[in-house]
LUMSE-328168 format. One record per residue (C-alpha): residue in three letters; z, y, x. Coordinates in steps of 0.25 Angstrom, whole numbers, plus 5000, padded with zeros to 4 digits. Layout:
<nodes>
alaZYX...
</nodes>
This chain:
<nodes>
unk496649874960unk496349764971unk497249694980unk496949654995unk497349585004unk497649655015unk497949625031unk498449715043unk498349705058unk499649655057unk499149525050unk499949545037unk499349525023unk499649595012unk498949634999unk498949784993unk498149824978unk497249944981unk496550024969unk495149984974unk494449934986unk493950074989unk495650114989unk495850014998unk494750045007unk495150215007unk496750185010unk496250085020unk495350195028unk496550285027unk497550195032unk498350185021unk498350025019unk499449975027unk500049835029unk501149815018unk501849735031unk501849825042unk501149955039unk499849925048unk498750015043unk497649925050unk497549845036unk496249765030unk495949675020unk496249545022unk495249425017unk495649375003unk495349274995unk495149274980unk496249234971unk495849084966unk496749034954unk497648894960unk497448774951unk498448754941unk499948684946unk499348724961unk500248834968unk499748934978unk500148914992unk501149024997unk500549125007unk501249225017unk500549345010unk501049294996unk502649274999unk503249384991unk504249415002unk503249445012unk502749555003unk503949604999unk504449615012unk503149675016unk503449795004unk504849805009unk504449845021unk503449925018unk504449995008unk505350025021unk504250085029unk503750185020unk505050225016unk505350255030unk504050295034unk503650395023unk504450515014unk504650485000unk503950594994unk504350544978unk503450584967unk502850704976unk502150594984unk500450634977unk500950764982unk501450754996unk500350654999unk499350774994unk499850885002unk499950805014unk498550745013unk498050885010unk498950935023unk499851025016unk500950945021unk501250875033unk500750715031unk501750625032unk501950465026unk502450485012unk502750404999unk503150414986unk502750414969unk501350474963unk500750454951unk499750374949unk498750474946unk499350554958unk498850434966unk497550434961unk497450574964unk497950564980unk496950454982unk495750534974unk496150654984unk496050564997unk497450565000unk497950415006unk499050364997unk499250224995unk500150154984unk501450074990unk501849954984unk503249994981unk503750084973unk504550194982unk506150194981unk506350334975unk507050424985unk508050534981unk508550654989
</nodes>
């Protein structure tokens, strides 16, 4: 796993773990990195600096991009927008994101729960999934 830093047109900074430079670089091409802020997808790296240990008794000075509430409201907001933007689709989620990718149903913005190896497999067959960094309020009928 590796963490960047990343940057949108819109100026917000924000840090998201990819599998590997190469995931990164493919979910980049396909527009799938979007601002954890406000949903941009024009998204890059941002320049960052390497993690240097402070001196002992020294405290790090605070930073915008490290105030928890930023990110947390940053999450909650992104939490409001895919709820209302997409179809829970539950444990059928590898499934729906398949037979959508291979036309079979109508493409539509979707989230919900798949496996781990499910995962592995979507991405190994090409079809743009991306992990969210909440955990998805279970739905019910």
């Amino acid at each position: 796993m590796i963490k960047f830093t990343l940057k949108c047109d819109n100026d917000h900074r924000f840090e998201s773990w990819f599998q590997s430079t190469d995931a990164y670089e493919t979910l980049h091409k396909a527009g799938h990195v979007t601002c954890a802020v406000c949903g941009s997808s024009d998204v890059d790296k941002a320049l960052m600096a390497p993690r240097v240990h402070e001196a002992r008794g020294a405290s790090p000075a605070p930073t915008e991009a490290s105030a928890p509430d930023i990110r947390a409201q940053a999450l909650a907001e992104l939490r409001k927008h895919v709820e209302a933007n997409s179809d829970y689709v539950g444990g059928n989620f590898a499934r729906e994101a398949r037979d959508m990718h291979d036309g079979v149903i109508p493409t539509r913005a979707i989230y919900g729960e798949a496996r781990p190896d499910e995962a592995k497999r979507l991405i190994e067959e090409g079809v743009p999934v991306a992990p969210l960094p909440f955990i998805p309020n279970r739905k019910t009928n």
